[in-house]
C-alpha positions in Angstrom: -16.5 -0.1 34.2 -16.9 3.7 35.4 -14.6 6.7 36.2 -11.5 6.3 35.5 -10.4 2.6 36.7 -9.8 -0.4 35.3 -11.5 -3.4 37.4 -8.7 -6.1 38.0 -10.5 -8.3 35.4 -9.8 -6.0 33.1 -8.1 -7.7 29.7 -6.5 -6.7 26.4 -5.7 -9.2 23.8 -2.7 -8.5 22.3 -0.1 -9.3 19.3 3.8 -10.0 20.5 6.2 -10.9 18.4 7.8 -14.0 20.0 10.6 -14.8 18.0 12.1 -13.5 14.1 9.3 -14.1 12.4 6.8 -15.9 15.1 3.7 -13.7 16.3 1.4 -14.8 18.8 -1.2 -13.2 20.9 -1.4 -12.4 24.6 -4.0 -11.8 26.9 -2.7 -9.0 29.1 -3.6 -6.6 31.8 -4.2 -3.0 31.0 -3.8 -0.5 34.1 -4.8 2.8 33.7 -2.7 5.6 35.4 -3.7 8.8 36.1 -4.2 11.4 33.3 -4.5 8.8 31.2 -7.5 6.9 28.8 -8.2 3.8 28.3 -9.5 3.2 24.6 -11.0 0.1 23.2 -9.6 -0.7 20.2 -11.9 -0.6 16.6 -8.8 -0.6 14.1 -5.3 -0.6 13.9 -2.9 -0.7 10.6 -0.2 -2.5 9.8 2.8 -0.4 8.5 4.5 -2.9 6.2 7.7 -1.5 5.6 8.8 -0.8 9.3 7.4 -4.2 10.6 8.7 -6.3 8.4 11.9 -5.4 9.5 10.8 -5.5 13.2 9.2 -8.9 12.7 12.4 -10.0 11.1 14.8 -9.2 13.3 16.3 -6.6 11.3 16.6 -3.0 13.8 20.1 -2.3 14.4 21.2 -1.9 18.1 22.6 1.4 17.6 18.6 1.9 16.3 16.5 0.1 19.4 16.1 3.0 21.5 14.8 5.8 18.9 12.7 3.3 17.2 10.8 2.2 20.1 7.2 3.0 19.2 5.5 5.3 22.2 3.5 2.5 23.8 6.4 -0.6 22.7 6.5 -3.3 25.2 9.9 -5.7 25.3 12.8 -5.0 23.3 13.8 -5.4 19.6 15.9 -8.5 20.5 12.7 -10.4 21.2 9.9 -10.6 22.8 8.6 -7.2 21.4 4.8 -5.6 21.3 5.1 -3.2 17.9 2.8 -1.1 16.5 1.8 2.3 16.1 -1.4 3.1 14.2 -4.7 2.3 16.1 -7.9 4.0 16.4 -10.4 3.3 19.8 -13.0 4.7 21.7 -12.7 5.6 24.6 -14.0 4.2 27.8 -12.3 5.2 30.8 -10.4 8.4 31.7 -12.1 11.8 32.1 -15.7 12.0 31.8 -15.8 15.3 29.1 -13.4 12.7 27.0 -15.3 9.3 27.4 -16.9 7.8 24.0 -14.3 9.6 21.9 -12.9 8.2 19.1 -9.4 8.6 18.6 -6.2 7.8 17.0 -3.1 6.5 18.9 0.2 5.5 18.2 -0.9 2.0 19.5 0.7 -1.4 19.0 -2.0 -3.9 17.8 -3.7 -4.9 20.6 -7.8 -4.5 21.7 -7.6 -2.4 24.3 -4.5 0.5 25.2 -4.3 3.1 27.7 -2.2 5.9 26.9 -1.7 9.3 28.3 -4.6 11.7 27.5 -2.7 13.7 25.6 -1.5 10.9 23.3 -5.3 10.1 22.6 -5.8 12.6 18.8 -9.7 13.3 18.2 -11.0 12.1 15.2 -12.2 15.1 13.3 -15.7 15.4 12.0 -16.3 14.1 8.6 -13.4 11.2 9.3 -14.6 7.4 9.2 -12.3 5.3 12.2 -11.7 2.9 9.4 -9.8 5.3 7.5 -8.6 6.9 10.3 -5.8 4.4 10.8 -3.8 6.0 7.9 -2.9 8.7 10.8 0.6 8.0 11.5 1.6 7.2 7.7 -0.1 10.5 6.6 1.9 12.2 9.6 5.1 11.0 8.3 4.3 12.1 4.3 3.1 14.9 5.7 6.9 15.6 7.0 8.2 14.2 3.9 7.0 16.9 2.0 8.0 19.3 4.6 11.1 18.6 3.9 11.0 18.4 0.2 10.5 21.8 -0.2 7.9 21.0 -3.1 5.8 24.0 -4.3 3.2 25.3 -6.7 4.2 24.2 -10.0 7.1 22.1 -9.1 7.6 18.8 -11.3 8.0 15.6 -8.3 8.7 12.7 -8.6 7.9 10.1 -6.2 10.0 7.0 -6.4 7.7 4.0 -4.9 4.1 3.8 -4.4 4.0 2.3 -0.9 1.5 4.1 1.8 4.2 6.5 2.2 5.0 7.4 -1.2 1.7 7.2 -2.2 0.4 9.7 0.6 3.2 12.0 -0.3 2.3 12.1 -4.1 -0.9 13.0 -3.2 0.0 15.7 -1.0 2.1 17.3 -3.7 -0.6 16.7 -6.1 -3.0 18.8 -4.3 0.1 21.6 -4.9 -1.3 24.3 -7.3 0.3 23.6 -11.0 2.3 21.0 -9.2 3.3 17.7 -12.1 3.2 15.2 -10.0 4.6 11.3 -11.1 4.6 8.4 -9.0 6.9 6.0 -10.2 6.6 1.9 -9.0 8.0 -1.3 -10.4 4.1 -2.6 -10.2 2.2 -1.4 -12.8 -1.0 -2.1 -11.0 -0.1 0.7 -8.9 -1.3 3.3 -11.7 -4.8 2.9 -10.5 -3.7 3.7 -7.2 -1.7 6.9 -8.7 -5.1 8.0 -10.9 -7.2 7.7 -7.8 -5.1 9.9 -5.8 -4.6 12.6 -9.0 -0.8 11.7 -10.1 0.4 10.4 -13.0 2.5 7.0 -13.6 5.6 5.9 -14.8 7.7 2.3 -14.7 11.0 3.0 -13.6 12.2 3.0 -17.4 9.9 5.6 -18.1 10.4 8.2 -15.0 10.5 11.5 -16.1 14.1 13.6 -15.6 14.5 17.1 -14.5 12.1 17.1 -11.7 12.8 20.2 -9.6 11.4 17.6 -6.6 12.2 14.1 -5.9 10.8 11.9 -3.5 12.3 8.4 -2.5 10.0 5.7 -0.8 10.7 2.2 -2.2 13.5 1.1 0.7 15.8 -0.5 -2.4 18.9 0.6 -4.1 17.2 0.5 -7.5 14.5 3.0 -6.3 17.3 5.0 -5.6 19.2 5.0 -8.1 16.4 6.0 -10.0 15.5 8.7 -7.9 18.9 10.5 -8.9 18.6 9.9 -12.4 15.1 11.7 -12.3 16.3 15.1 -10.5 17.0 17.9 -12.1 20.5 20.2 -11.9 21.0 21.2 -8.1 17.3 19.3 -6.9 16.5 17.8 -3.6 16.1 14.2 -3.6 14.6 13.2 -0.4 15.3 9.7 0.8 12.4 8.8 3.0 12.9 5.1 3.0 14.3 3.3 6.3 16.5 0.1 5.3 17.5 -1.2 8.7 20.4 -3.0 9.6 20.8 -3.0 5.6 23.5 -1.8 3.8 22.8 0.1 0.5 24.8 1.2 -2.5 24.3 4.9 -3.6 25.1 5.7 -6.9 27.0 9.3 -6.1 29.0 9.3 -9.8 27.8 9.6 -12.8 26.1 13.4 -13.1 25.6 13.0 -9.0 28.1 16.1 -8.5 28.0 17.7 -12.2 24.1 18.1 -11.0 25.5 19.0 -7.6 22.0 17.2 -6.2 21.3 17.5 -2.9 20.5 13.8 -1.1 18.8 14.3 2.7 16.9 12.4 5.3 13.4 12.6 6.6 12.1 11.1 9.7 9.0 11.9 11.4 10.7 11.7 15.3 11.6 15.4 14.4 9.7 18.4 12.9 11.3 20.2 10.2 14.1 23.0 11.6 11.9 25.6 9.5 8.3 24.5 11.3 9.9 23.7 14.6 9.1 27.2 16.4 5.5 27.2 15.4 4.8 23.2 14.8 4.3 20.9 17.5 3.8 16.8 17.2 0.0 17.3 18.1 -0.9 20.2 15.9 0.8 18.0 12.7 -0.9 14.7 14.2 -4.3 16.4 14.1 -3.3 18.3 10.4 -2.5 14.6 8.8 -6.1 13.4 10.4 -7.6 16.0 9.0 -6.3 15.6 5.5 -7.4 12.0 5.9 -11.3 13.3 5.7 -10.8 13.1 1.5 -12.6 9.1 0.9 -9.9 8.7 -2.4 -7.5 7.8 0.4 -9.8 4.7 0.6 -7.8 3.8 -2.3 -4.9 2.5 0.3 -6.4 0.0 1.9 -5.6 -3.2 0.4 -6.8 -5.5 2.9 -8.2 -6.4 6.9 -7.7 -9.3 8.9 -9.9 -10.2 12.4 -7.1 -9.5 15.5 -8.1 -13.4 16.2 -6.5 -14.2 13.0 -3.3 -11.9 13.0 -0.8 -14.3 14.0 -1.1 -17.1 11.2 -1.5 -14.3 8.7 0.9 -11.5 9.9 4.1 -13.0 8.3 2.4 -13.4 4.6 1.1 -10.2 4.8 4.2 -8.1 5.9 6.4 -10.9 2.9 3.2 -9.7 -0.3 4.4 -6.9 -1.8 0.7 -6.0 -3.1 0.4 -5.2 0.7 -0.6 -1.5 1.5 -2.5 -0.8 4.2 -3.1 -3.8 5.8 -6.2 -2.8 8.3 -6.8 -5.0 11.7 -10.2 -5.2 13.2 -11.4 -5.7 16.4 
């Protein structure tokens, strides 16, 4: 291969959700356009808590066009390409840019092409196998945007999933800051320790946090996320539930506390950033918090791409699933 073609032989092996709940892999062309790349793939991640519900069948139609992924093939009625956290080098495209490694928001596949722009450098000092934590960090990294936590606040966050996780430990690295993540496993504590938080059961989660963060996508987590704010708090609800309906417990001290319940999702920047903030300077700020080796920590598991589709379904159903890495 040379320049900036791709030969008609040219292949990519990649995973497709057939059916709810059926994965299978394709061997597909991959045409490169003009001002784009073409990356081989060395990693991607699986984002459990998103494609579960995508393998499931679970995105609401009122949902399928804002959660397309950028480089989604098919629709969310099936069959559908999914994905969004992959890290390649690159092999075709502009010669200052070839043998690059990058991050893309990639489906799961060994080879992608995506505008140049799309294509993040990895920044010095950051391993490609760690490097797939890109778009989760991204998103905690907007979390706690719009959580307003500061120096010396007391958080609480409210499920240790990647999310959560990654958003504890941004708010632990918060001068002063008491940060407690709170999960239903208590294996998770060594995950909290690594990262510099403390731990709590759900019985146990501290009350009158000035900060609280919810990441555990289930009515329980959030009802325990209200019980832990303090008077006139923010309670951030960064969980996605799907076509799910869930109850929110607004009585009790819900008004007397007059607590403040908002969204965060990562297709938009913060109002407050949005004049100075663009998607690739905060792409490039969460790889470059990524550099610190604790976030190692998150990496529960990897699977060869040859055996995704046998294993994809167990590991988006074990909930001791973090970041579940794919390798090429």
């Amino acid at each position: 291969m040379a320049g900036s073609t791709v030969t008609g032989s040219e292949t990519a092996r990649a995973l497709w959700l057939e059916a709810p709940r059926h994965a299978a892999l394709r061997h597909e062309q991959v045409h490169l356009a003009a001002g784009e790349v073409l990356a081989e793939t060395r990693f991607s991640a699986i984002s459990r808590g998103t494609e579960r519900l995508v393998f499931e069948g679970r995105v609401p139609p009122s949902e399928h066009a804002r959660m397309r992924a950028p480089l989604q093939a098919g629709d969310f009625a099936f069959p559908v390409k999914y994905g969004y956290s992959a890290v390649g080098r690159i092999i075709a495209g502009p010669p200052e840019r070839l043998g690059e490694t990058v991050f893309a928001l990639a489906p799961h596949q060994s080879h992608f092409a995506c505008p140049s722009a799309m294509a993040h450098p990895l920044p010095a000092g950051l391993p490609a196998a760690r490097a797939v934590l890109g778009a989760n960090m991204e998103t905690a990294l907007n979390v706690v945007w719009d959580s307003g936590a500061g120096p010396g606040d007391r958080v609480a966050v409210i499920g240790a999933g990647v999310v959560g996780a990654l958003a504890a430990a941004l708010c632990a690295r918060l001068p002063g800051a008491e940060v407690t993540l709170v999960d239903i496993n208590p294996a998770r504590a060594g995950l909290a320790a690594a990262l510099g938080c403390g731990f709590a059961a759900p019985e146990a989660a501290p009350g009158g946090a000035d900060v609280v963060i919810h990441a555990s996508a289930s009515a329980a987590g959030l009802a325990t996320a209200l019980a832990a704010a303090g008077p006139e708090a923010v309670v951030v609800e960064a969980s996605w539930y799907g076509d799910a309906a869930v109850p929110a417990p607004l009585g009790a001290a819900f008004h007397s506390q007059r607590l403040r319940l908002v969204s965060s999702q990562v297709g938009r920047l913060p109002p407050a950033r949005a004049p100075r903030w663009s998607h690739a300077r905060r792409m490039a700020k969460a790889l470059e918090l990524l550099r610190d080796p604790a976030f190692d920590a998150l990496i529960s598991g990897e699977t060869p791409l040859a055996d995704l589709p046998a294993a994809y379904g167990a590991i988006l159903a074990d909930g001791g699933t973090l970041c579940h890495r794919i390798r090429y």
